[in-house]
PAZAPA-4460 file (N, C-alpha, C; in steps of 0.05 Angstrom, whole numbers, plus 32768, in hexadecimal, padded with zeros to 4 digits):
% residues 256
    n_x    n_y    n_z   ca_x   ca_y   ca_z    c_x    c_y    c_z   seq   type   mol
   91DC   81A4   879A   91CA   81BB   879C   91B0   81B1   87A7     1      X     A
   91AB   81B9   87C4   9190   81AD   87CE   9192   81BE   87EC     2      X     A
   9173   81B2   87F7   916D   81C0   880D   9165   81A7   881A     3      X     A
   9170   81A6   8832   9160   818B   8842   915C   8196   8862     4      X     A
   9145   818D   8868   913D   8193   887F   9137   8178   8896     5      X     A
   913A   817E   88A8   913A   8165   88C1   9121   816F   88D3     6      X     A
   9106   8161   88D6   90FF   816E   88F3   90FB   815A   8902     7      X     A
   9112   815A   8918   9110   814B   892F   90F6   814E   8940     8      X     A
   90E9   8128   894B   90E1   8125   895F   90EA   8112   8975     9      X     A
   90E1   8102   8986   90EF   80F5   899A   90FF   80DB   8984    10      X     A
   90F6   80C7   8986   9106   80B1   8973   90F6   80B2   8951    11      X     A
   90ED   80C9   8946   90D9   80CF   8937   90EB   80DE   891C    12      X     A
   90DF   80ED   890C   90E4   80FF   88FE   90D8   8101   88E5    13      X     A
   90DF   811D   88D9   90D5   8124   88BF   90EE   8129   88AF    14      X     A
   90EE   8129   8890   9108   812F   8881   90F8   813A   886A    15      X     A
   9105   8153   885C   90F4   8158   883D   9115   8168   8836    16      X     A
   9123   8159   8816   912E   816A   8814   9128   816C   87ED    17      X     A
   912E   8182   87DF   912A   8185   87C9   9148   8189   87BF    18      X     A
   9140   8173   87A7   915A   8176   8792   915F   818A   8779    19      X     A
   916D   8194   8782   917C   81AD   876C   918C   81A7   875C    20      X     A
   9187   81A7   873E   919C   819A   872F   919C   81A9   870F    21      X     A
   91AA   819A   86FE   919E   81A8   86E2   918E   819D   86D6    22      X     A
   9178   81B9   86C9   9167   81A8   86C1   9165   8191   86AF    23      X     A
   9175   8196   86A1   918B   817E   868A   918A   8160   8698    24      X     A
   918C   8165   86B3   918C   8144   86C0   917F   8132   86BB    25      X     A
   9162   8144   86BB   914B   8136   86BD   913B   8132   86DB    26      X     A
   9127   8129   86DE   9127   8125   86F8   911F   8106   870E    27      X     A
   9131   80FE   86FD   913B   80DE   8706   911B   80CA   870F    28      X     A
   911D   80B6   871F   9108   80A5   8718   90FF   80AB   8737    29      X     A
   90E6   809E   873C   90D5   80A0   8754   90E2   8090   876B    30      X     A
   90DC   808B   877F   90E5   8081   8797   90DD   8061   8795    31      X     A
   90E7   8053   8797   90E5   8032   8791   90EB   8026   87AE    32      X     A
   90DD   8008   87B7   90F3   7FFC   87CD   9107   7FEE   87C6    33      X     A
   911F   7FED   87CF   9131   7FDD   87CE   913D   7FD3   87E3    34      X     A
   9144   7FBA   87E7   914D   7FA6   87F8   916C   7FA2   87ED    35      X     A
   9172   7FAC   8805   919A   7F9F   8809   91A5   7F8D   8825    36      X     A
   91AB   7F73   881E   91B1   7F63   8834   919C   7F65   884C    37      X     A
   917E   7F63   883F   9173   7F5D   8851   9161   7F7D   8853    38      X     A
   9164   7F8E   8854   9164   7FA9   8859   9155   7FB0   884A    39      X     A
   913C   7FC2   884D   9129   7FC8   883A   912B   7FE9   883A    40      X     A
   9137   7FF9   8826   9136   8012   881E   9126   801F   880D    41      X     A
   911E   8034   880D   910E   8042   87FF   9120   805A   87EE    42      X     A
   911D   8065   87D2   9130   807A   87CF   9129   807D   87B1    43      X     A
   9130   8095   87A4   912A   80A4   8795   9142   8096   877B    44      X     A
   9145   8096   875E   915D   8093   874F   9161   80AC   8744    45      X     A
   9180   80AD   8745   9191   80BA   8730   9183   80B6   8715    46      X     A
   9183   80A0   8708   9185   809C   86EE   91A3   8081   86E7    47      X     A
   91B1   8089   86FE   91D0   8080   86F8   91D4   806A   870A    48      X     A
   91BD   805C   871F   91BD   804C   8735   91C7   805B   874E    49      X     A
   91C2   8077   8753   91CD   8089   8773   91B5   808C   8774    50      X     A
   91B0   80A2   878C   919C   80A7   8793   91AD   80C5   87AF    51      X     A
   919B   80D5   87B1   91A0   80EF   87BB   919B   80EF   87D6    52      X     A
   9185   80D0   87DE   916B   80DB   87F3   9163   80BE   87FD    53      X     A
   9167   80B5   8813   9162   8099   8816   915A   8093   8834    54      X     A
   9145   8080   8832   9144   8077   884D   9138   805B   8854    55      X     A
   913F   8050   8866   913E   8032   8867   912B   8031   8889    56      X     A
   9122   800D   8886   9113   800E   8897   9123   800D   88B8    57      X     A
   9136   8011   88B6   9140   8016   88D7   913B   8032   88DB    58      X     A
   912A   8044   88CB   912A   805F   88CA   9145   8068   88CE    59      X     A
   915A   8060   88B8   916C   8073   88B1   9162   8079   88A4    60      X     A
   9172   8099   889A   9174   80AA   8881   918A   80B3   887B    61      X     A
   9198   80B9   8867   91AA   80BB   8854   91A3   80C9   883D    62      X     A
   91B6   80E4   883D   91AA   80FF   882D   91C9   810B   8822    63      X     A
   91C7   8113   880A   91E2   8118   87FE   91DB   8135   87F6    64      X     A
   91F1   8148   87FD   91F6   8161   87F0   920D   816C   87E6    65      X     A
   920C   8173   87C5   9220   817C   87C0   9238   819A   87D3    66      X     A
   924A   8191   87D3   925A   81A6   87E8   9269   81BD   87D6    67      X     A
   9261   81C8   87CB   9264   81DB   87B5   9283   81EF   87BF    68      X     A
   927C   81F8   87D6   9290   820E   87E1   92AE   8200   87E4    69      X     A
   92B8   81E7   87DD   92D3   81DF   87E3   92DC   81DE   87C6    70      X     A
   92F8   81DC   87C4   9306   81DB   87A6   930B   81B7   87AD    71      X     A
   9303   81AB   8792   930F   818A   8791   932B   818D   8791    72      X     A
   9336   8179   8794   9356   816B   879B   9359   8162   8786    73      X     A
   9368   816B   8775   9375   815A   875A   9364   815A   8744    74      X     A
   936C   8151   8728   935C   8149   8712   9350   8135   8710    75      X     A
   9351   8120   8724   9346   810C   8730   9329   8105   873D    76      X     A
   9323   8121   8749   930B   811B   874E   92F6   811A   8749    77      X     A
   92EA   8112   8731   92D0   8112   872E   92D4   80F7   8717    78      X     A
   92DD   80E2   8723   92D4   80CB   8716   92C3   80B4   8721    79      X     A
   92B6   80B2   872F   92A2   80A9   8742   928D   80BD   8744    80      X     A
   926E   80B3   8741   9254   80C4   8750   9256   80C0   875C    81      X     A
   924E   80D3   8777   9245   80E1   878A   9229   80CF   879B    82      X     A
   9214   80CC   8780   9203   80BC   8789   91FD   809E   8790    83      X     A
   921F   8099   878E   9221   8070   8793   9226   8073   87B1    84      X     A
   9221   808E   87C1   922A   808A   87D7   9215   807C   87F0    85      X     A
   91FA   808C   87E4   91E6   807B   87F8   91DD   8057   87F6    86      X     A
   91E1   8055   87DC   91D7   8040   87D5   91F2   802B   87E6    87      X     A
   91FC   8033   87E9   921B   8019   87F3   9217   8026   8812    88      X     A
   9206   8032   8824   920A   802F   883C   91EB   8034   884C    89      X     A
   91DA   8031   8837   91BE   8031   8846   91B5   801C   884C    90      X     A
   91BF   8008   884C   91B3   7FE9   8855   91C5   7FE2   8875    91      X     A
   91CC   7FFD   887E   91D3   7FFB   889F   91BC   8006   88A9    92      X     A
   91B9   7FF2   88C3   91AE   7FED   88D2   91AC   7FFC   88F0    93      X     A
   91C3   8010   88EE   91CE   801A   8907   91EA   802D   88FE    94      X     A
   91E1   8043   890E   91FC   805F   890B   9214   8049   890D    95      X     A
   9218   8039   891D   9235   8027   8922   923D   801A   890A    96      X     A
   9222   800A   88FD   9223   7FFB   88EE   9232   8009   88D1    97      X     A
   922F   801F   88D1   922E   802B   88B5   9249   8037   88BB    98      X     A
   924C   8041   88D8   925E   8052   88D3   9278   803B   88D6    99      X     A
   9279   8024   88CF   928C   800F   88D5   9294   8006   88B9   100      X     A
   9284   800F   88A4   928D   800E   8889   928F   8021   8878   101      X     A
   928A   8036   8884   9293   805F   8872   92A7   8054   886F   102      X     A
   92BD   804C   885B   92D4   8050   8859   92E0   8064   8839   103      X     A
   92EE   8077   8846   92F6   808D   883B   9303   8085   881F   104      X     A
   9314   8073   881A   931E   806A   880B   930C   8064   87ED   105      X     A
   92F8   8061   87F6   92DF   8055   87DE   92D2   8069   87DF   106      X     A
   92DA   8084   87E0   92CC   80A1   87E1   92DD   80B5   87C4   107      X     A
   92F1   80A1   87BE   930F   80AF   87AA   9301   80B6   8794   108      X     A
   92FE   80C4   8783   92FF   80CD   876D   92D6   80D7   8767   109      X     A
   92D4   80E4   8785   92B3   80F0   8784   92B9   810C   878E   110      X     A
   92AB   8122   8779   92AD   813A   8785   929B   8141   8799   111      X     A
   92B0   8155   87AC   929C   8158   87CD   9286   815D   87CF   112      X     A
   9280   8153   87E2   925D   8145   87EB   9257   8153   8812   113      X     A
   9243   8154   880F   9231   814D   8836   9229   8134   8838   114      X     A
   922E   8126   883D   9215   810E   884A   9214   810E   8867   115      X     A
   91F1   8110   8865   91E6   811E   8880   91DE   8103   8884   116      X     A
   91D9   80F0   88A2   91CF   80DC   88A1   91C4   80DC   88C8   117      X     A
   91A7   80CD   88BD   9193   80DA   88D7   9193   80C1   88EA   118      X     A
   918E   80B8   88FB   9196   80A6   890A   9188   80A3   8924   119      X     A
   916F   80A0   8924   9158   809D   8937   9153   8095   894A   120      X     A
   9169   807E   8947   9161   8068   8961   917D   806C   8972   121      X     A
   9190   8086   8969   919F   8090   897A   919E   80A6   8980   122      X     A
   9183   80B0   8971   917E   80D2   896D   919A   80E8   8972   123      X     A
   91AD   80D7   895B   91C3   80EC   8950   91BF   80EB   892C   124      X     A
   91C9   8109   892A   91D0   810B   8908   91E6   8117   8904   125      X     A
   91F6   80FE   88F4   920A   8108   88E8   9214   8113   88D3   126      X     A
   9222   8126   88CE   9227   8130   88B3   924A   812C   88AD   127      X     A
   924A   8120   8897   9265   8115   888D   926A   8134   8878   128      X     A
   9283   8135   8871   928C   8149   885C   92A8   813D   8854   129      X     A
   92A2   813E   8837   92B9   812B   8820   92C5   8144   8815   130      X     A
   92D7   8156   8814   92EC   8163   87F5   92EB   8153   87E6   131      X     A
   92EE   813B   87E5   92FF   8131   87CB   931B   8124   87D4   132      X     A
   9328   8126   87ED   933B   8121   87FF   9339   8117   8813   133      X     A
   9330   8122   8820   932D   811B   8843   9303   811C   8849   134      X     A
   9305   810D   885A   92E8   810D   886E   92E5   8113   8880   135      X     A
   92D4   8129   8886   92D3   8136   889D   92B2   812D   88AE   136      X     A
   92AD   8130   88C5   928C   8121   88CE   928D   8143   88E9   137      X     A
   9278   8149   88E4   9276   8153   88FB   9245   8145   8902   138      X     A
   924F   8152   8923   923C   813F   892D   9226   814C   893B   139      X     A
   9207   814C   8933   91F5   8164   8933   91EC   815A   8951   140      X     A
   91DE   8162   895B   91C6   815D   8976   91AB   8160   8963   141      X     A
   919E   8151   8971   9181   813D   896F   9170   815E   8971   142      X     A
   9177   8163   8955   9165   817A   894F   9159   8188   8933   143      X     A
   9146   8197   892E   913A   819B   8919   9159   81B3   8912   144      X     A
   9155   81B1   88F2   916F   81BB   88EC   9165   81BB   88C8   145      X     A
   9178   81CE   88B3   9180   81CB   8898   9199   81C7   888D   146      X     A
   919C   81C4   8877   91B4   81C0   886B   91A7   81CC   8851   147      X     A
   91B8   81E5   8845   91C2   81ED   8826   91CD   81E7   8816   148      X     A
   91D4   81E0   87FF   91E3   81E2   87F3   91D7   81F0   87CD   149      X     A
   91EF   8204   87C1   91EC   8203   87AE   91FF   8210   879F   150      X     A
   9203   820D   8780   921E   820D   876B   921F   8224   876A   151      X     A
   9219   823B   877C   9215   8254   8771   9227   8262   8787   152      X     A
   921F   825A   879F   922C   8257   87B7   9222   824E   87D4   153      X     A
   922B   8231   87E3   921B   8226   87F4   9213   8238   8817   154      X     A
   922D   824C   8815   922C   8265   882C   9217   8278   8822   155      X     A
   9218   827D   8807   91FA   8294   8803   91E1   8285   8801   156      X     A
   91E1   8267   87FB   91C3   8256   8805   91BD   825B   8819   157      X     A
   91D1   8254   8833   91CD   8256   884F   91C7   8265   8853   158      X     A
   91D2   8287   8851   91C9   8297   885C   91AB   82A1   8855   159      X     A
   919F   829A   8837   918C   82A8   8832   916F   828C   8835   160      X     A
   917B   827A   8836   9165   8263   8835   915A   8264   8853   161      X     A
   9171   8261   8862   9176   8268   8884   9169   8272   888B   162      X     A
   9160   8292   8883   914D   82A2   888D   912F   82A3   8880   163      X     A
   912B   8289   886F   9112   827F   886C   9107   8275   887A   164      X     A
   911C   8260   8880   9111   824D   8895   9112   8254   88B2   165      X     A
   9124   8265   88B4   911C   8270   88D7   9103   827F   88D7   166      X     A
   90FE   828F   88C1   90E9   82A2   88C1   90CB   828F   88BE   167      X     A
   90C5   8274   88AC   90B9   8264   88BB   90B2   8256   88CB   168      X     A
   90CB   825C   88E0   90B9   824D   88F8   90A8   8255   890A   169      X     A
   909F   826C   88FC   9090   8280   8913   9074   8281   8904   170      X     A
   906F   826D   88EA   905B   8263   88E7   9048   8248   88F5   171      X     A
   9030   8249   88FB   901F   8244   8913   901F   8222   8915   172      X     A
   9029   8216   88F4   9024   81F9   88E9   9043   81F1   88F3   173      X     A
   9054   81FE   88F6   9071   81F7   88F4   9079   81E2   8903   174      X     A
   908A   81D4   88F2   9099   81BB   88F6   9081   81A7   88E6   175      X     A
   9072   81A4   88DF   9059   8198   88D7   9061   8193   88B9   176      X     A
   9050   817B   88B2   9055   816B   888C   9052   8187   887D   177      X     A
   9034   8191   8883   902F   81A0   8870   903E   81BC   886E   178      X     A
   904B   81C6   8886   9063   81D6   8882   9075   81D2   887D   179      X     A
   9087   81B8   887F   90A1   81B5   8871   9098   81B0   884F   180      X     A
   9088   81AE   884A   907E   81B0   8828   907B   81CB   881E   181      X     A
   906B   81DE   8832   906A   81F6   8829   9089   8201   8820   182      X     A
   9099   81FE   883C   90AF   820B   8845   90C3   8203   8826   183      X     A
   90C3   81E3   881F   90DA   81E1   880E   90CE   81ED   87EC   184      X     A
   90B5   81F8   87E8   90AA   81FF   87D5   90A8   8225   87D5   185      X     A
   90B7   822B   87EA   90BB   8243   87EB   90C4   8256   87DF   186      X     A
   90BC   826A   87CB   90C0   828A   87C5   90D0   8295   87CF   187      X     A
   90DC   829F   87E2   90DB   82AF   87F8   90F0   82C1   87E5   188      X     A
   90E5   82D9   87EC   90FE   82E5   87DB   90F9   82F5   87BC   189      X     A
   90E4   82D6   87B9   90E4   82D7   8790   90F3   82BD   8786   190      X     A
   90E0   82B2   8777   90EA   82A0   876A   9105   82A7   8759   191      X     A
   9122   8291   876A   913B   8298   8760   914D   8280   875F   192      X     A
   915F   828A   875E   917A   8270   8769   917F   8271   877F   193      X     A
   9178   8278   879A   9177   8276   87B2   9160   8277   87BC   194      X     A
   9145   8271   87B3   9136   826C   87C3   9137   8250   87CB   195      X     A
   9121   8246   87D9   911B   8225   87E7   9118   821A   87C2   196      X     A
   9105   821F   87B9   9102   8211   87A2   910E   8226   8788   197      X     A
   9122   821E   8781   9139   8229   876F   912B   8227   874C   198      X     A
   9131   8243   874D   911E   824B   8730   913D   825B   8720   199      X     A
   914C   824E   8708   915F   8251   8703   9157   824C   86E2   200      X     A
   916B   825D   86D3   9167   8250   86B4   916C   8238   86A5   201      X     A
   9184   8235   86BA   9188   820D   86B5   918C   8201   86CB   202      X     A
   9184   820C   86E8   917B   81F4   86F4   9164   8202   870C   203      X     A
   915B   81EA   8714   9142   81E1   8729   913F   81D9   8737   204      X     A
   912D   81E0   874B   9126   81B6   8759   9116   81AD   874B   205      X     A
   9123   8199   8741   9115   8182   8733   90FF   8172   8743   206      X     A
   910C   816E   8763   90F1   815E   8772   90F7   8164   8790   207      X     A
   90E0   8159   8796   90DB   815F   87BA   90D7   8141   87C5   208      X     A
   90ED   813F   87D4   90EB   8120   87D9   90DF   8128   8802   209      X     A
   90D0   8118   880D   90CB   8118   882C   90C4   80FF   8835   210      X     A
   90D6   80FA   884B   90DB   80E5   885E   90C7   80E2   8877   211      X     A
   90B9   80D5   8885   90A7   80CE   8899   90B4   80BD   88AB   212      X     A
   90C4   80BB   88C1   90CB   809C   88D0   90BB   80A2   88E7   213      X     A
   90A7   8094   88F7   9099   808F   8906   909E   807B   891A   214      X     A
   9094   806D   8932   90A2   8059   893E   9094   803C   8928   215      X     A
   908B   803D   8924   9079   8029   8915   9083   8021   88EC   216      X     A
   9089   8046   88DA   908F   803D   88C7   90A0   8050   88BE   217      X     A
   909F   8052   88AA   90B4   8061   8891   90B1   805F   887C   218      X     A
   90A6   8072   8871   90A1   8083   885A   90AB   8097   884B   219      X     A
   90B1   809A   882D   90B1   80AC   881E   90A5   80B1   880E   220      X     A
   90A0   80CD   8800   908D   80DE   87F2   909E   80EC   87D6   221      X     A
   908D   80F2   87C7   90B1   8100   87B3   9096   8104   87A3   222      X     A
   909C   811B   8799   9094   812F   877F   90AB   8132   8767   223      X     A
   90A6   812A   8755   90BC   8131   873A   90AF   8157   8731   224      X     A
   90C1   8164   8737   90BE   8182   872F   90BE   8190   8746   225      X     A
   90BA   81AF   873E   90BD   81C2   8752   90A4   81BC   8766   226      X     A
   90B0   81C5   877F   9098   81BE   8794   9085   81C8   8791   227      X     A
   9095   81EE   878B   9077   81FD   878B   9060   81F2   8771   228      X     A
   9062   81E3   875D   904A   81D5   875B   9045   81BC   8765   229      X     A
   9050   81B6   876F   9045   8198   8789   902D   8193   8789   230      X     A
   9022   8184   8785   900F   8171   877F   900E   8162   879B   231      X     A
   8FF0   8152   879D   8FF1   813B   87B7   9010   812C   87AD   232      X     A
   9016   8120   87C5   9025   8108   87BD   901D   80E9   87CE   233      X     A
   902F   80DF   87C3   9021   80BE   87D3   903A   80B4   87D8   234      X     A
   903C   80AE   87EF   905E   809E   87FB   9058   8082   87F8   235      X     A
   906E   807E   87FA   9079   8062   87F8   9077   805D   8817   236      X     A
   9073   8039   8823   9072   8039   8840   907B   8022   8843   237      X     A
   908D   8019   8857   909A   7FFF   8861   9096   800F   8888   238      X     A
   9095   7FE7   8888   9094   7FE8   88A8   90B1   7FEF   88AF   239      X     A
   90AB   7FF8   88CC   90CC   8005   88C9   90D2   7FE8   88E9   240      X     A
   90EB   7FE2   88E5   90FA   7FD1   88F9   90FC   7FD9   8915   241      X     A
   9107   7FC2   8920   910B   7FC0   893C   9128   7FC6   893F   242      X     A
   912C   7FE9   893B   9147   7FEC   8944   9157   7FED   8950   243      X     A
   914D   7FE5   896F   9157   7FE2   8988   9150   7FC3   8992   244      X     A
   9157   7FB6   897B   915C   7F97   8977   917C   7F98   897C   245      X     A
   9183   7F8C   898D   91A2   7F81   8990   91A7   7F74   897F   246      X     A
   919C   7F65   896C   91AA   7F50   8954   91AF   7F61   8940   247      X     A
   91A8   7F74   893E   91B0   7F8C   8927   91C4   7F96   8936   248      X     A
   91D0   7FA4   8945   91EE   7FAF   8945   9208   7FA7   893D   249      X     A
   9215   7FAE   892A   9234   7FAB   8926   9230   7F8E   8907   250      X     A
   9212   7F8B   8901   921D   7F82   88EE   9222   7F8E   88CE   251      X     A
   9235   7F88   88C1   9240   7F90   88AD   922A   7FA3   8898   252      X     A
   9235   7FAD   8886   9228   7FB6   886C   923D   7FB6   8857   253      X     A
   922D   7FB9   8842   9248   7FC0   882D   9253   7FD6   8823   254      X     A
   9264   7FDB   881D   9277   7FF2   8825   9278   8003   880A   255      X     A
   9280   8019   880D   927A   8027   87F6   9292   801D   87DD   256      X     A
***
């Protein structure tokens, strides 16, 4: 249950997506760096060692959404989190690199997921989709775009979150920090279970996580709670790499 947004620039971008969950969860720990094989990541915790929202200094990003609208495969599926999935493939260095160790097999026993993953220095984004069975990837163009999802239903997010966000872009700041903050802290409607920021009796967004990759760095920002009280925030900042280094292509990561 979340809303994530992409705004494409040339080898650039912005990311803000808010996590929807119960409020029972809690709302897990702040964004920390972490280093894998070399690889320095930035990312938000579960509580459980996942994470929802991640990005590393080759300015990837790696963003998980529950896929609510499919039926799971068997009584089997839900023995694995969902959120061990970024942490075992964000220390790639390159769309090749990563996509040379997705292996489906180490996906068994997690109920269906999106992972949307941004990819700068090829300016493609890919979006993977898991049942619980099979993996499916379909493949976006180098463009500003959202993704819905929620337990209530991820086709009535779309349709009604959808026409938030089209209807802001015809505000004067658009595409801009301080409008994708407005935008994911959004009313629209009335505070509900389908607005941008989900006002429910047992669940919320817990937080507003936003991404920065620039040619120079990479940064994240994260609020614990609903946006619409959003507070300043202060990101986290690593230099971001030389990803059109030839010694980085095709080498390994570890696999989910």
């Amino acid at each position: 249950m979340c809303t994530l947004t992409v705004v494409t620039r040339n080898a650039t971008y912005l990311m803000a997506m808010n996590r929807d969950e119960k409020i029972a969860r809690g709302t897990g720990f702040p964004p920390e760096i972490h280093e894998f094989e070399g690889v320095k990541a930035i990312y938000p915790s579960d509580g459980d060692g996942g994470t929802w929202f991640a990005t590393n200094e080759y300015g990837i990003t790696l963003a998980l959404l529950n896929w609510n609208d499919v039926t799971p495969h068997g009584t089997h599926a839900k023995t694995r989190s969902r959120g061990r999935v970024i942490p075992a493939l964000i220390d790639s260095r390159s769309l090749s690199d990563l996509y040379a160790v997705f292996d489906v097999s180490n996906l068994k026993g997690m109920m269906p997921f999106r992972l949307v993953g941004v990819f700068p220095s090829e300016q493609e984004i890919w979006e993977w989709r898991w049942d619980s069975k099979q993996l499916g990837l379909r493949t976006h163009v180098w463009e500003s775009r959202h993704w819905f999802s929620s337990s209530l239903s991820d086709d009535r997010a779309e349709s009604l979150r959808g026409n938030t966000c089209r209807d802001a872009l015809h505000e004067s700041d658009a595409s801009s920090a301080p409008w994708l903050r407005r935008l994911h802290a959004s009313h629209a409607g009335g505070p509900g279970p389908f607005g941008l920021c989900v006002h429910r009796e047992d669940v919320t967004t817990l937080s507003y996580s936003e991404i920065m990759v620039t040619p120079g760095h990479v940064q994240m920002g994260h609020f614990r709670g609903n946006p619409c009280t959003m507070a300043q925030i202060h990101p986290i900042e690593i230099e971001r790499a030389n990803c059109l280094d030839p010694a980085v292509w095709g080498i390994g990561s570890s696999a989910i």
